[in-house]
C-alpha positions in Angstrom: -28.0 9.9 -12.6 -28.1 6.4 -13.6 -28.8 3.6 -11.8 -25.4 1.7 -12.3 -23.7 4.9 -11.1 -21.2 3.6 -8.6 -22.4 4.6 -5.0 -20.3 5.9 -2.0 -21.0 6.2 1.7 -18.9 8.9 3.5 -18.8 8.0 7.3 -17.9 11.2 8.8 -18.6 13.0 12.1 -17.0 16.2 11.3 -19.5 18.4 9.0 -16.6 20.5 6.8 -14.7 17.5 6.0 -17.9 15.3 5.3 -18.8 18.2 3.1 -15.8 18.2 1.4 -15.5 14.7 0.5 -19.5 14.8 -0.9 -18.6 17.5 -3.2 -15.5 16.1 -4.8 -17.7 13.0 -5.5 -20.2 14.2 -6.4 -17.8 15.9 -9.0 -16.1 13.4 -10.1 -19.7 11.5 -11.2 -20.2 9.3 -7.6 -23.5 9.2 -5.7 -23.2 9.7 -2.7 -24.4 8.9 0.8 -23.8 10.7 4.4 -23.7 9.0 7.8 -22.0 10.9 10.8 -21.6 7.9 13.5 -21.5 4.1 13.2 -25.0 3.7 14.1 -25.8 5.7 11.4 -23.8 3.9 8.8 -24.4 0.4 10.0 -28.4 1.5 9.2 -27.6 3.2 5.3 -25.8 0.1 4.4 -28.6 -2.1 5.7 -31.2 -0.1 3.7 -29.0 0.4 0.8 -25.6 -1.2 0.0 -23.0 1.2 -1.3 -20.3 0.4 -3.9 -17.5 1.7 -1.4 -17.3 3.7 1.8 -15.0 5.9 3.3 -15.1 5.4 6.5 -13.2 7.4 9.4 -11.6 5.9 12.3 -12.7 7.9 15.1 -16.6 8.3 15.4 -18.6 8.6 18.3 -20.1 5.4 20.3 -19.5 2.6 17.8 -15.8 3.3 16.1 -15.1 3.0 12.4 -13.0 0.6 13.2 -15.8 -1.7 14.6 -18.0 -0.5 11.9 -15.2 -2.2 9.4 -15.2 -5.5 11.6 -19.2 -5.6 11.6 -19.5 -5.0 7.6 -16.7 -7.4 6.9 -18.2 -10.2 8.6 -21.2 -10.2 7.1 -21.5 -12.2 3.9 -23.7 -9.7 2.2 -21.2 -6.6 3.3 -18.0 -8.6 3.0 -17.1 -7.7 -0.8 -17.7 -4.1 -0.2 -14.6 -1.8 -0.2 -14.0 0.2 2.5 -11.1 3.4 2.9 -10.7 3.9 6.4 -9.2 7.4 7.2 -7.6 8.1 10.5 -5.0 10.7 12.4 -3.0 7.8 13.5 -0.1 7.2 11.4 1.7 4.8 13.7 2.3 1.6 12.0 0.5 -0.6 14.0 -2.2 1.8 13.7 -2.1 1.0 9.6 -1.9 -2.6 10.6 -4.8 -2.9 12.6 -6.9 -1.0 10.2 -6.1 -3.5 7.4 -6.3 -6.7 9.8 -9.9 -5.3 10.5 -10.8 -5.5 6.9 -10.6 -2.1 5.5 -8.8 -2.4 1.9 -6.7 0.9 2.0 -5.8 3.3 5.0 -5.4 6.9 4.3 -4.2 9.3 7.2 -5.2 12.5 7.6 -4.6 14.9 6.8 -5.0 13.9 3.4 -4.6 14.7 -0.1 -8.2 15.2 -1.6 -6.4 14.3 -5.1 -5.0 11.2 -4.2 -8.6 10.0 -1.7 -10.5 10.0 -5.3 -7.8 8.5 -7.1 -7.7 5.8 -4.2 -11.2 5.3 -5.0 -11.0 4.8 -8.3 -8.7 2.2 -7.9 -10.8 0.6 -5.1 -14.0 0.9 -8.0 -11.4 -0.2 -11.0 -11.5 -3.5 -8.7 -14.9 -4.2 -8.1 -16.9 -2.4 -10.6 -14.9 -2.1 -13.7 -17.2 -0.8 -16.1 -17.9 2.1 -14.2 -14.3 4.0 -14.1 -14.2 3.8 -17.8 -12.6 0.5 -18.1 -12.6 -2.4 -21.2 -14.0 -5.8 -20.0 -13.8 -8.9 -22.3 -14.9 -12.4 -21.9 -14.6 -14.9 -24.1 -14.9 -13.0 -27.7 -17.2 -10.1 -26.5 -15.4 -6.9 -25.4 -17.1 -4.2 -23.8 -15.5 -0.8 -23.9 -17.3 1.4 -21.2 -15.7 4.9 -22.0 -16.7 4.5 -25.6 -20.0 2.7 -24.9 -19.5 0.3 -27.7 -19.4 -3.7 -27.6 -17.7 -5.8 -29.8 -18.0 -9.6 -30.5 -15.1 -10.8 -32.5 -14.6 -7.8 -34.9 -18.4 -7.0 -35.5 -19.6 -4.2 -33.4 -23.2 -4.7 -31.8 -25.7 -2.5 -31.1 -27.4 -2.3 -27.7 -29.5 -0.6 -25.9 -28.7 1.6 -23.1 -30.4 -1.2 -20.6 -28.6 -4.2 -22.3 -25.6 -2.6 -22.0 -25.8 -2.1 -18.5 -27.0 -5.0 -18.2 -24.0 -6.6 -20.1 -21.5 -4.8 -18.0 -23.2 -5.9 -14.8 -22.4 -9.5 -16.0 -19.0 -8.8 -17.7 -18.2 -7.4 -14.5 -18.2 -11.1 -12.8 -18.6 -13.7 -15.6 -19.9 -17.0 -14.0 -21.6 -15.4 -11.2 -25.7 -15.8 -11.0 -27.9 -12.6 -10.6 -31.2 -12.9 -9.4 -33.9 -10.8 -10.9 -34.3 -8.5 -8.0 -30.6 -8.0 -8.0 -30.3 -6.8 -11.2 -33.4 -4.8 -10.8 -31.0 -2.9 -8.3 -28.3 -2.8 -10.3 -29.6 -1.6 -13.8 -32.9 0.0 -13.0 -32.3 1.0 -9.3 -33.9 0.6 -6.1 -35.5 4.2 -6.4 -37.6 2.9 -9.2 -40.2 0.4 -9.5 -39.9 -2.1 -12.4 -41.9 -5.3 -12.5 -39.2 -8.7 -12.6 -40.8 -9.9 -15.7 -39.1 -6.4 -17.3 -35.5 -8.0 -16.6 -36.7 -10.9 -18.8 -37.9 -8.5 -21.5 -34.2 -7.1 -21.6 -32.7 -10.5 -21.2 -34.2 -11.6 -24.2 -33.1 -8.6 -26.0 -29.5 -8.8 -24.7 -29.4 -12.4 -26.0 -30.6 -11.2 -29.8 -28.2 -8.5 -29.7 -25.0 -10.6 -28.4 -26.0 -13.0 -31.1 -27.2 -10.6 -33.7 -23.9 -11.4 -35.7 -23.9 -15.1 -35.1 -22.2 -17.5 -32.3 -23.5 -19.2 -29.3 -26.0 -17.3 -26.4 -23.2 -16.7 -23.8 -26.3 -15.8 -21.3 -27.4 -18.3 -18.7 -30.7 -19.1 -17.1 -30.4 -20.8 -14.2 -33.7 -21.9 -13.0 -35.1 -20.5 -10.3 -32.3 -18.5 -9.4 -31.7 -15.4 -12.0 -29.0 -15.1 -15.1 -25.3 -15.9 -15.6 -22.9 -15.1 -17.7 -20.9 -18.3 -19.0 
């Protein structure tokens, strides 16, 4: 599965419905991740940030709605996307969920159906490129379903890692990536890649965008990593 494969923790104490939700992931292209208590989850996403988690309300010891406050606080967590899922349908139930952080609530029991079309949209918002969508900036349009890139009219050719690499950037235009971060990104953490590889690709994203003429729309930013714009 590749690397830029959008991630998702399922935070779960009851086995079947964990189950469940892995499978229909997993089948709809996801990696996924298992935690059965707070603890548990608070540790995974620690280790290994996910692109989105579903997250249930009631877990044992720490709650999933304290698990939402902790992740949402932190700076490094904060951007992360979280569905909570809960019995409680009362509306200030709903409320406090959202006021916690958690950017959807879903009560159970649920529609399997609508939960992954709820995470697409969560992943539509946050990682674009990965649900199929078409990304532009400036004159350079990526097309993710058909794995093509365009600048202006003239269609480019890339490699599989400069495309991912693209998409990572297209993804949030201006913001800067450092080398490791990409590493995680692109390659994966799984994987051991030296940092002067990302320069390698760099390089070779920079001939490609360019290949047709117009100005290197990639940004070095000394000590620091790569922008786009």
């Amino acid at each position: 599965m590749p690397a830029d494969t959008p991630s998702v923790l399922i935070v779960e104490d009851e086995p079947a419905q964990r189950e469940v939700l892995a499978y229909n992931l997993e089948a709809e292209g996801f990696r996924v991740a298992q935690a059965e208590n707070g603890e548990e989850a608070l540790l995974l996403v620690s280790e290994d940030r996910p692109d989105l988690i579903v997250l249930d309300w009631m877990l044992p010891n720490v709650s999933g709605i304290e698990v939402c406050r902790r992740l949402k606080s932190r700076s490094e967590t904060r951007g992360v996307p979280i569905i909570m899922l809960s019995a409680r349908s009362e509306e200030v139930d709903r409320v406090r969920g959202l006021e916690t952080g958690a950017d959807d609530y879903v009560i159970k029991p649920y529609s399997v159906v609508e939960l992954m079309a709820r995470v697409r949209t969560q992943l539509r918002r946050t990682r674009p490129a990965t649900v199929g969508e078409t990304l532009m900036f400036e004159d350079i349009r990526l097309d993710a379903e058909s794995h093509k890139v365009f600048r202006g009219e003239a269609l480019l050719k890339l490699g599989p890692t400069e495309f991912r690499l693209l998409a990572t950037f297209m993804e949030k235009p201006g913001r800067v990536w450092s080398r490791e971060q990409l590493l995680d990104r692109v390659w994966g953490r799984d994987i051991y890649v030296d940092t002067r590889t990302v320069d390698v690709h760099i390089g070779r994203l920079r001939k490609a965008l360019c290949q047709q003429g117009g100005e290197d729309p990639v940004r070095t930013v000394r000590g620091a990593g790569y922008a786009l714009g």
